[in-house]
SEFIZA-3560 file (N, C-alpha, C; in Angstrom, 3 decimals):
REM SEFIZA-3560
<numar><xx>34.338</xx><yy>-7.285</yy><zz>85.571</zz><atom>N</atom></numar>
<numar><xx>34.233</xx><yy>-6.817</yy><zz>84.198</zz><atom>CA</atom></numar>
<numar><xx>34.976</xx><yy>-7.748</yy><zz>83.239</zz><atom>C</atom></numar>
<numar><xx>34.696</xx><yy>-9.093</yy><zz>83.567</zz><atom>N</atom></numar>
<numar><xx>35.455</xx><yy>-9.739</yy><zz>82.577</zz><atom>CA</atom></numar>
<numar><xx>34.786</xx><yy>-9.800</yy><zz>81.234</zz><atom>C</atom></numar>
<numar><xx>33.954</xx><yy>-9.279</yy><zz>81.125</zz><atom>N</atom></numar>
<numar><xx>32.761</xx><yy>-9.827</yy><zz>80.001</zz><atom>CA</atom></numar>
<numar><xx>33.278</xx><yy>-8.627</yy><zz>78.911</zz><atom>C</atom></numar>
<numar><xx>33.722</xx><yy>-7.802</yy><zz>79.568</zz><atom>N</atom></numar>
<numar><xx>34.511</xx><yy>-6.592</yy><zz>78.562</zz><atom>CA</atom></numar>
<numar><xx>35.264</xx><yy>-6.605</yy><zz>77.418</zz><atom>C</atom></numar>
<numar><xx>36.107</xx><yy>-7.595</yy><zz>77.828</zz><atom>N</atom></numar>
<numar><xx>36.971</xx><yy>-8.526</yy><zz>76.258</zz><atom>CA</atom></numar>
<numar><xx>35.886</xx><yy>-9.189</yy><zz>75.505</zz><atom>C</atom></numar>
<numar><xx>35.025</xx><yy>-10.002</yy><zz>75.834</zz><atom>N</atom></numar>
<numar><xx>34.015</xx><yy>-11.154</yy><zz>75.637</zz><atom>CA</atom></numar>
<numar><xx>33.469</xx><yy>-10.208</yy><zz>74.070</zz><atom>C</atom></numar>
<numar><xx>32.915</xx><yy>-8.961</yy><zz>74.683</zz><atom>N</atom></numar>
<numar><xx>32.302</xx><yy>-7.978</yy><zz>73.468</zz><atom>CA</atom></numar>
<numar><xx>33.030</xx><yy>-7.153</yy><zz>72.881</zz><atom>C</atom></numar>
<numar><xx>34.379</xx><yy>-7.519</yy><zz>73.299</zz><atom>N</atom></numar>
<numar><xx>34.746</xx><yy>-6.629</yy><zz>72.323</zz><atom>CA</atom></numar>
<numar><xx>35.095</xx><yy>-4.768</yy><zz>72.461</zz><atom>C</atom></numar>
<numar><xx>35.023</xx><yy>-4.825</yy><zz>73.868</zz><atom>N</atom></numar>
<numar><xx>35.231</xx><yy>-2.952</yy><zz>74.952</zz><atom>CA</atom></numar>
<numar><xx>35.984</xx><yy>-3.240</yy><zz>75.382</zz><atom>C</atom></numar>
<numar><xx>36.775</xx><yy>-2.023</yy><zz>75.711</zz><atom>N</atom></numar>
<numar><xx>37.144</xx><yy>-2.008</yy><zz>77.477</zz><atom>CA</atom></numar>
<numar><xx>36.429</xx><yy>-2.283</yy><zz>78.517</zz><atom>C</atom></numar>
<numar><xx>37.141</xx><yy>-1.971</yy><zz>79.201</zz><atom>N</atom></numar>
<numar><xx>36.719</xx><yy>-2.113</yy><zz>80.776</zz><atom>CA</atom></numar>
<numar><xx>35.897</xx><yy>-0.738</yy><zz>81.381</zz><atom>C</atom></numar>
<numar><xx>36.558</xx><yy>0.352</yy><zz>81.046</zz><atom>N</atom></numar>
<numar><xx>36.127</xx><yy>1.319</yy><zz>81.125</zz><atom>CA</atom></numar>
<numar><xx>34.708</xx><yy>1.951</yy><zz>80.205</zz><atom>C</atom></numar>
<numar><xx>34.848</xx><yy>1.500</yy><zz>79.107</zz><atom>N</atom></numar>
<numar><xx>33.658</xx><yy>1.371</yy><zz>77.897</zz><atom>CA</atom></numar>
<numar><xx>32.560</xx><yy>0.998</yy><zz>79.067</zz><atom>C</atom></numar>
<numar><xx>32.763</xx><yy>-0.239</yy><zz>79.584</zz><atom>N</atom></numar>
<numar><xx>31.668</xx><yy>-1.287</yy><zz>79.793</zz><atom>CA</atom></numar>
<numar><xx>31.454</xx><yy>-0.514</yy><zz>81.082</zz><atom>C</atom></numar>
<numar><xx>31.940</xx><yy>-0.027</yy><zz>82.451</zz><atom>N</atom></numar>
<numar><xx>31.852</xx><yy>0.340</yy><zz>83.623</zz><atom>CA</atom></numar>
<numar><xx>31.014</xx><yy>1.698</yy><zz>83.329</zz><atom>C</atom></numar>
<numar><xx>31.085</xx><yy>2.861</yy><zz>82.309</zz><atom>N</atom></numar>
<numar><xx>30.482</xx><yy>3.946</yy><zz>82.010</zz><atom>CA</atom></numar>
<numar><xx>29.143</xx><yy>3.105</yy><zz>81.053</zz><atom>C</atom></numar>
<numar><xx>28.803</xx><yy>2.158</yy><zz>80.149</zz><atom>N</atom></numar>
<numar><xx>27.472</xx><yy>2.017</yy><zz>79.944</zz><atom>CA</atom></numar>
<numar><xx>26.146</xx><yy>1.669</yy><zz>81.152</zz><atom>C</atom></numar>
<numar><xx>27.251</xx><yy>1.025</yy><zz>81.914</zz><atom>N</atom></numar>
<numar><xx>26.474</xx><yy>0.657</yy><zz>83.033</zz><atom>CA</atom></numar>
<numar><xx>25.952</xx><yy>1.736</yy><zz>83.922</zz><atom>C</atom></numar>
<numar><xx>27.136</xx><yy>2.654</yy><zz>84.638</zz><atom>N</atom></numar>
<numar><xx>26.675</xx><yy>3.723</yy><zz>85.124</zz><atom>CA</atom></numar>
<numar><xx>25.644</xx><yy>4.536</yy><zz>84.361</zz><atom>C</atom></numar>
<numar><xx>25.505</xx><yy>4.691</yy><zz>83.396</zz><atom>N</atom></numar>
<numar><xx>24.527</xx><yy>4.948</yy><zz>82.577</zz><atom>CA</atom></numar>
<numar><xx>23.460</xx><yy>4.936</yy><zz>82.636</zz><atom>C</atom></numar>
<numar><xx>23.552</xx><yy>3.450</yy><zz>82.506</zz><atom>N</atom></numar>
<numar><xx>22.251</xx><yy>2.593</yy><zz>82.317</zz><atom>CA</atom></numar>
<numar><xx>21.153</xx><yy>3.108</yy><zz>83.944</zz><atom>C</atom></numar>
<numar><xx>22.287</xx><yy>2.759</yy><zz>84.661</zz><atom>N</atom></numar>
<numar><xx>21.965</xx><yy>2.693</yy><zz>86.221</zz><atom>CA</atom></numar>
<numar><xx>21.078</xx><yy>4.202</yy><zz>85.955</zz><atom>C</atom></numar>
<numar><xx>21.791</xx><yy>5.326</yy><zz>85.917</zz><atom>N</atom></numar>
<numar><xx>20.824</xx><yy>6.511</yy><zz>85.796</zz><atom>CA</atom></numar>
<numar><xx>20.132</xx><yy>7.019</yy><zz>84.619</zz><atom>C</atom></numar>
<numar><xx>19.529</xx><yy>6.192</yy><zz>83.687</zz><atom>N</atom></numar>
<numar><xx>18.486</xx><yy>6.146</yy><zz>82.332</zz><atom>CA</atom></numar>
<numar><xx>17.328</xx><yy>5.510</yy><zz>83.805</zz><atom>C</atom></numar>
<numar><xx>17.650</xx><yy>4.032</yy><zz>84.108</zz><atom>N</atom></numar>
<numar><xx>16.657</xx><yy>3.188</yy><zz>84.988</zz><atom>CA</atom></numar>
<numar><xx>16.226</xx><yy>4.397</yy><zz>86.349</zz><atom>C</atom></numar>
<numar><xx>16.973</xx><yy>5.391</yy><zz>86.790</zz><atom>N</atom></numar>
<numar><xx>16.605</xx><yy>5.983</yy><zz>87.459</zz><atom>CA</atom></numar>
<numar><xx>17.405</xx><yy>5.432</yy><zz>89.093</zz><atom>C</atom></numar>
<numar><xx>17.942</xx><yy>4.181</yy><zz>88.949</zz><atom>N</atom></numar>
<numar><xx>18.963</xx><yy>3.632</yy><zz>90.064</zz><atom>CA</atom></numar>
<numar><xx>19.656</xx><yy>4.340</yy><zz>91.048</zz><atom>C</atom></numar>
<numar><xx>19.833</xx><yy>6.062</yy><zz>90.024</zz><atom>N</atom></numar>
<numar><xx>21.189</xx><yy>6.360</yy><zz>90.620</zz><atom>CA</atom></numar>
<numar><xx>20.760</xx><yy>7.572</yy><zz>89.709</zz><atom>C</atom></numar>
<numar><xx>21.383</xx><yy>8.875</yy><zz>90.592</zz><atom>N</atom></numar>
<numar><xx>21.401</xx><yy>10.580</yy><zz>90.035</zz><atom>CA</atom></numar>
<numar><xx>22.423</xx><yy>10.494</yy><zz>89.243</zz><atom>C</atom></numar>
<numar><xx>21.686</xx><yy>11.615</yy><zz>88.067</zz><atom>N</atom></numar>
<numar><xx>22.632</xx><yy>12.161</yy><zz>87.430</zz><atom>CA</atom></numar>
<numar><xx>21.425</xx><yy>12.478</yy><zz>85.747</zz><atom>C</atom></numar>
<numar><xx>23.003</xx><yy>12.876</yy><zz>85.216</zz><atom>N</atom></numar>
<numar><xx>22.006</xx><yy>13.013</yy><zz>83.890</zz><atom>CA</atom></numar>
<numar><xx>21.791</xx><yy>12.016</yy><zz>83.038</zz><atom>C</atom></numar>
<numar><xx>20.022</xx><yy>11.696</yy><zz>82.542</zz><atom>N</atom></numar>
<numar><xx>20.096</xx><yy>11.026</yy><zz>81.326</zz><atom>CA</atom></numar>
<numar><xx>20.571</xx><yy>11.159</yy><zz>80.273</zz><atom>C</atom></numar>
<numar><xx>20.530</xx><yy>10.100</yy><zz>79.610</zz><atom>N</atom></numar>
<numar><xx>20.992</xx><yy>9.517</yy><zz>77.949</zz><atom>CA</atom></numar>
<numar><xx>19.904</xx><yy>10.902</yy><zz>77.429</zz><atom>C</atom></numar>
<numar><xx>18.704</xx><yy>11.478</yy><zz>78.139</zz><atom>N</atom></numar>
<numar><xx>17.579</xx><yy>11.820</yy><zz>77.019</zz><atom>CA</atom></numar>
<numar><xx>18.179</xx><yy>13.435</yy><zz>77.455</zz><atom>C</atom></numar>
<numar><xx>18.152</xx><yy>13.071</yy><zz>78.719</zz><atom>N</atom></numar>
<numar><xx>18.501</xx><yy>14.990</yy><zz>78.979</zz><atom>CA</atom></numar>
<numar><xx>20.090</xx><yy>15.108</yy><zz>78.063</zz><atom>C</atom></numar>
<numar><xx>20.430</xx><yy>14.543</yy><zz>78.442</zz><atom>N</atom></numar>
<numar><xx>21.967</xx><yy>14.976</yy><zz>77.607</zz><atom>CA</atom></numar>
<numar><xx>21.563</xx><yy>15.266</yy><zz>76.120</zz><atom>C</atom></numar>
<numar><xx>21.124</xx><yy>14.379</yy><zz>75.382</zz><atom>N</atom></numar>
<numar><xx>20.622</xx><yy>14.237</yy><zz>74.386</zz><atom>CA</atom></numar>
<numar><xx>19.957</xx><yy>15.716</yy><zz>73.623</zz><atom>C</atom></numar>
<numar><xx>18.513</xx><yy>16.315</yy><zz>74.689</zz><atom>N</atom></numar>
<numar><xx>18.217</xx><yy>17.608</yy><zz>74.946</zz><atom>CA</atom></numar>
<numar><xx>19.402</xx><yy>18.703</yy><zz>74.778</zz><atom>C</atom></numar>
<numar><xx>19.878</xx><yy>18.734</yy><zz>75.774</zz><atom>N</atom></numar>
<numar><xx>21.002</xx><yy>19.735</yy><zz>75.881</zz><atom>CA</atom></numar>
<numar><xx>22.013</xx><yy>19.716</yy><zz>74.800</zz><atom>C</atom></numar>
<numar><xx>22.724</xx><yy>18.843</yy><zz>74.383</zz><atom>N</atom></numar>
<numar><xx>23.046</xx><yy>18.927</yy><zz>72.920</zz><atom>CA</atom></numar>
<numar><xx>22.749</xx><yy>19.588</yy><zz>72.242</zz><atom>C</atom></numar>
<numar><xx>21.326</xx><yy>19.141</yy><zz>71.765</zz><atom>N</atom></numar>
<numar><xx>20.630</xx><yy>19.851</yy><zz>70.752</zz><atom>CA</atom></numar>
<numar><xx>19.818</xx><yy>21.348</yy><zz>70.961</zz><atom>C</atom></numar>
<numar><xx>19.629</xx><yy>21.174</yy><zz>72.220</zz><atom>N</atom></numar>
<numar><xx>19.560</xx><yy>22.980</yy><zz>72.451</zz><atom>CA</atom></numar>
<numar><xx>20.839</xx><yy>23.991</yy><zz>72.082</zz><atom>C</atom></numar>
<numar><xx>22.330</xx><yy>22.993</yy><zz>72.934</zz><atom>N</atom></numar>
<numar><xx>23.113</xx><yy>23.576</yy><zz>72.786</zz><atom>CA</atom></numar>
<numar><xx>23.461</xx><yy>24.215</yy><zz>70.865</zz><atom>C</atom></numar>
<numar><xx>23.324</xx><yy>23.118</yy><zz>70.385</zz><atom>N</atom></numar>
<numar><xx>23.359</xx><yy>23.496</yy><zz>68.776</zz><atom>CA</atom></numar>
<numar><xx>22.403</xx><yy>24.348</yy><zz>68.206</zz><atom>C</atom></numar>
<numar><xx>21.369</xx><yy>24.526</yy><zz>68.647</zz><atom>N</atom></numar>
<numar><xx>20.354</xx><yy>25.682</yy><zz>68.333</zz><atom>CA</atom></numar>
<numar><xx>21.074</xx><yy>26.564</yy><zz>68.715</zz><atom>C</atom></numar>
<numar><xx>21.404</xx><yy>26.963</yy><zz>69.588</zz><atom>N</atom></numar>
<numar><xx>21.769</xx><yy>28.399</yy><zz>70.202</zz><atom>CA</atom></numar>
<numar><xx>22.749</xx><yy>28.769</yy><zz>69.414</zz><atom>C</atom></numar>
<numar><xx>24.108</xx><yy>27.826</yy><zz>69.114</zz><atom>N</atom></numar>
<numar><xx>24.823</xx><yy>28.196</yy><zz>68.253</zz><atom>CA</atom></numar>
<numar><xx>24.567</xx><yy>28.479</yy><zz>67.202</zz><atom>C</atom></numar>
<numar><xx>23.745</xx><yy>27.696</yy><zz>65.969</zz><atom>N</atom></numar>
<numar><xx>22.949</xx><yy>28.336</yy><zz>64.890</zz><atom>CA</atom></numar>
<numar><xx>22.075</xx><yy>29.447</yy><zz>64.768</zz><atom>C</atom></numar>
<numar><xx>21.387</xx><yy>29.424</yy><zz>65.889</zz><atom>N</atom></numar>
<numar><xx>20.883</xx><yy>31.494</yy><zz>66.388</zz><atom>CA</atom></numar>
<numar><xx>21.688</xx><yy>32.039</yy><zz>66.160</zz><atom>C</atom></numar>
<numar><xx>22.916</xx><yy>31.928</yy><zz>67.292</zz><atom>N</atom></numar>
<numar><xx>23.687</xx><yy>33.115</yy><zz>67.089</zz><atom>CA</atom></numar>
<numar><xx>24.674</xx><yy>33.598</yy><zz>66.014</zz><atom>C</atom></numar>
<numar><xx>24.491</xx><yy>32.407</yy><zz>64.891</zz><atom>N</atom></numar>
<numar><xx>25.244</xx><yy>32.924</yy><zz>63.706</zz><atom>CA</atom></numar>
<numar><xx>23.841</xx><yy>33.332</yy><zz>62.893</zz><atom>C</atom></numar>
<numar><xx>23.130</xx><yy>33.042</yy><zz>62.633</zz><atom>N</atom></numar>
<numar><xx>21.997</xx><yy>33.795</yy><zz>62.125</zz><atom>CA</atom></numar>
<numar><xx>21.963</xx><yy>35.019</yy><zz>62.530</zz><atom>C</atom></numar>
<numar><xx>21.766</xx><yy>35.659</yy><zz>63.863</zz><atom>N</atom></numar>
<numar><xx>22.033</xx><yy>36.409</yy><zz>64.343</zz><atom>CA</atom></numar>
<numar><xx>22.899</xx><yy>37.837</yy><zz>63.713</zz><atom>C</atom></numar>
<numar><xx>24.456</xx><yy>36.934</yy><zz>63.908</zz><atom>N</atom></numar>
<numar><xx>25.378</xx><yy>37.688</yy><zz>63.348</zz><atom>CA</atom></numar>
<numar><xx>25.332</xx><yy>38.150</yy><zz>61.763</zz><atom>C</atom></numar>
<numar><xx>24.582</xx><yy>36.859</yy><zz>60.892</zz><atom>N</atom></numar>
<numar><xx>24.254</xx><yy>37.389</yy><zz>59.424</zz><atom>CA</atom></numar>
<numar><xx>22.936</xx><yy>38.683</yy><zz>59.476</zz><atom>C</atom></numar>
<numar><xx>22.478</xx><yy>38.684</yy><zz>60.730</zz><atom>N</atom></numar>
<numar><xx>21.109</xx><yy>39.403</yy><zz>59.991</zz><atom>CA</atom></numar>
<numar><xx>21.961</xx><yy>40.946</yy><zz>60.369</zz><atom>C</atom></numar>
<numar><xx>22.594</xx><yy>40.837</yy><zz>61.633</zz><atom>N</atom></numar>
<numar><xx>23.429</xx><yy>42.212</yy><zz>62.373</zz><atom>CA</atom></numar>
<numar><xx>24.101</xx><yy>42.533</yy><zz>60.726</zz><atom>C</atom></numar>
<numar><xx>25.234</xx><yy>41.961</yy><zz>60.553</zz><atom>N</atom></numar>
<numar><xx>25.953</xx><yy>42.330</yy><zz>59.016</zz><atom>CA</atom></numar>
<numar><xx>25.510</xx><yy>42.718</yy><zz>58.042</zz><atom>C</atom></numar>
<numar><xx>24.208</xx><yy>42.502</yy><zz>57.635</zz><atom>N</atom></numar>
<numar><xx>23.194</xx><yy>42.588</yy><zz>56.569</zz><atom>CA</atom></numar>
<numar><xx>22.511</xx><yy>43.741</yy><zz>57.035</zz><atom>C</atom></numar>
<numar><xx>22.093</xx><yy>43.865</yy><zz>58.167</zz><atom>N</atom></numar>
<numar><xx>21.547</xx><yy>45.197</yy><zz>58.455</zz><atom>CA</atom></numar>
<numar><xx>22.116</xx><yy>46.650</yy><zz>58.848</zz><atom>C</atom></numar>
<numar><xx>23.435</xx><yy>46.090</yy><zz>59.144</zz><atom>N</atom></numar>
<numar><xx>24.555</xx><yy>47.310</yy><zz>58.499</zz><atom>CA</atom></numar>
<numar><xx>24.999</xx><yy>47.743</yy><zz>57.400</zz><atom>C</atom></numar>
<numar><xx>24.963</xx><yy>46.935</yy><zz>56.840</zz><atom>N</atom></numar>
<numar><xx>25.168</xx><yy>46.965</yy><zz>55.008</zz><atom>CA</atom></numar>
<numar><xx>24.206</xx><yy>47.911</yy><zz>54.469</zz><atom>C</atom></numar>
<numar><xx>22.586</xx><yy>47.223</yy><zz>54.745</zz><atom>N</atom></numar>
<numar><xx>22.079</xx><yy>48.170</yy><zz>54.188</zz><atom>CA</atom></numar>
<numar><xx>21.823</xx><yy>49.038</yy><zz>54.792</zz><atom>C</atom></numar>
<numar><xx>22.167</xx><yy>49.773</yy><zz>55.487</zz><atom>N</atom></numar>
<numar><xx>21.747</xx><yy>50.797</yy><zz>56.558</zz><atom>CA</atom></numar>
<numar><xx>22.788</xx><yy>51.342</yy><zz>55.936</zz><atom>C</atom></numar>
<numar><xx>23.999</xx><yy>51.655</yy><zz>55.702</zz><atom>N</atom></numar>
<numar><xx>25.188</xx><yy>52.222</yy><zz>55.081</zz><atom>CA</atom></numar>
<numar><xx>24.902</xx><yy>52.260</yy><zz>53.780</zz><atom>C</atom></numar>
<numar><xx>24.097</xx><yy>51.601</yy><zz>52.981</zz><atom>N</atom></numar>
<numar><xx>24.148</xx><yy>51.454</yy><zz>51.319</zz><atom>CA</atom></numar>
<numar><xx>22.541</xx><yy>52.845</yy><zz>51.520</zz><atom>C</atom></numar>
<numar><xx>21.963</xx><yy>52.967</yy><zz>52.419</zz><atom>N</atom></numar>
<numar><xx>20.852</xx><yy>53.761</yy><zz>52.529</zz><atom>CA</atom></numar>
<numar><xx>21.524</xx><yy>55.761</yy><zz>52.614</zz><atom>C</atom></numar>
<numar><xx>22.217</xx><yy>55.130</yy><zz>53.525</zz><atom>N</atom></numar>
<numar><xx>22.982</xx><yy>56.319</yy><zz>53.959</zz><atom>CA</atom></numar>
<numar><xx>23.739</xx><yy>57.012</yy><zz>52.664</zz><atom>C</atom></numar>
<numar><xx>24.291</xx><yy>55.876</yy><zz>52.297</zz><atom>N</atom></numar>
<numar><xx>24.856</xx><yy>56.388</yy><zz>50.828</zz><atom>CA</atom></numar>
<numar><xx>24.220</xx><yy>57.222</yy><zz>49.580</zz><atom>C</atom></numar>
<numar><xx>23.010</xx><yy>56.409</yy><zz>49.899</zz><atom>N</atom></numar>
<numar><xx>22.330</xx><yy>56.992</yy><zz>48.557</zz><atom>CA</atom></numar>
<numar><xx>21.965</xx><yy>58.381</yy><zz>48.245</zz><atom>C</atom></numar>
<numar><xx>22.110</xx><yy>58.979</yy><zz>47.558</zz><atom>N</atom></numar>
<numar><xx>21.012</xx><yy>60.277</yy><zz>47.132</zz><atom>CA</atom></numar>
<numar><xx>20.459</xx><yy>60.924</yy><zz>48.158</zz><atom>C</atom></numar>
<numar><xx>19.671</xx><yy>61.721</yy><zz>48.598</zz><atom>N</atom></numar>
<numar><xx>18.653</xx><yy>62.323</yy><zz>49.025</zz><atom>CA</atom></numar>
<numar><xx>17.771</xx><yy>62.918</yy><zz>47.974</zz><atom>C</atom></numar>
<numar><xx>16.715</xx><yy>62.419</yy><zz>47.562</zz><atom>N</atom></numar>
<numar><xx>15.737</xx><yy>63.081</yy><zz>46.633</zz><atom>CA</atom></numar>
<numar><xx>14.206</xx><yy>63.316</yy><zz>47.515</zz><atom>C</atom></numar>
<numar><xx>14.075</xx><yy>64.892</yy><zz>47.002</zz><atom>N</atom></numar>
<numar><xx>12.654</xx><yy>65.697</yy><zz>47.635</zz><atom>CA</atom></numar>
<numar><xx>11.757</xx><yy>66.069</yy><zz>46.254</zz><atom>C</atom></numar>
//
């Protein structure tokens, strides 16, 4: 890994692009650059659901209580 200074990384930088690389090319198991990539962004969906989620739950207690409140007219 001498080439590591050369560009300007570590050693360690340069030893993890490679392993990488090795399993993007398919060389070697593990997860891709694309699946990771995936999962990320699923992972961030789910989190944005579940605060949507939580606004629609809050909002639909609100008005469910502002209903409850009101009047009764026959």
């Amino acid at each position: 890994m001498a080439i590591a200074p050369k560009i300007g990384c570590g050693r360690d930088t340069l030893r993890r692009w490679i392993g990488q690389s090795d399993i993007d090319s398919g060389r070697k198991d593990g997860q891709t650059s694309d699946e990771r990539a995936r999962i990320k962004a699923m992972e961030r969906e789910i989190r944005e659901l579940r605060q949507a989620n939580e606004i629609l739950r809050k909002a639909s207690a609100y008005f469910a209580q502002a209903e409850l409140a009101r009047p009764f007219k026959r």
